[in-house]
C-alpha positions, 0 to 999 in steps of 0.5 A, spaced: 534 762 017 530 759 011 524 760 015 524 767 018 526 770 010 525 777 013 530 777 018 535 777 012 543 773 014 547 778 018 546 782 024 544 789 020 538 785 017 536 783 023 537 788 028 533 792 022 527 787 022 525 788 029 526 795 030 531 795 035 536 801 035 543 800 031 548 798 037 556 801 036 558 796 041 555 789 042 555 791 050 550 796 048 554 801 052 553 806 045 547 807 041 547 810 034 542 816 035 540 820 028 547 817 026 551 820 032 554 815 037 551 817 044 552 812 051 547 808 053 548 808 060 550 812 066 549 820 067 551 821 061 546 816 058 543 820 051 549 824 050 553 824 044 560 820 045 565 825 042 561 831 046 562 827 052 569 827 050 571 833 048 568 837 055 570 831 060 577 828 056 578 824 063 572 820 061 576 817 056 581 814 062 575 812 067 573 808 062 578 805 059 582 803 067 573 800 068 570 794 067 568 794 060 568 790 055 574 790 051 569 791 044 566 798 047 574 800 050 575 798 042 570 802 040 571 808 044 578 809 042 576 809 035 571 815 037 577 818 042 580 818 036 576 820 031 574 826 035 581 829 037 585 825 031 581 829 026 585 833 020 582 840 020 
């Protein structure tokens, strides 16, 4: 790290250095695009997470019974909830 200054010492940094979109998830199953979770995969890839949920709950369910890492399950629990959990 001493030699590439520049890329700082955490992953935010470096990620920010190259110029790579920030990750939600470390299987980049999700990306944050203008500050919104969006999938990166699949037929709903650029649509934002917690739209897909909304107008597909059982998506939600397909994921979370898929093979999906448990840090991307982890992750769309907390925008699940986040979405449907919210005090209005």
């Amino acid at each position: 790290m001493a030699r590439y200054e520049k890329l700082g010492d955490n992953l935010d940094s470096v990620i920010q250095c190259v110029g790579d979109e920030p990750i939600v998830d470390f299987a980049r199953r999700f990306v944050m695009e203008k500050g919104v979770e969006v999938f990166n995969f699949g037929k709903y890839k650029g649509r934002p997470v917690a739209e897909v949920l909304r107008n597909e709950p059982q998506y939600y369910d397909w994921m979370m019974r898929g093979d999906f890492p448990m840090h991307t399950k982890q992750k769309l629990s907390e925008i699940f909830n986040r979405t449907f959990l919210r005090k209005s």
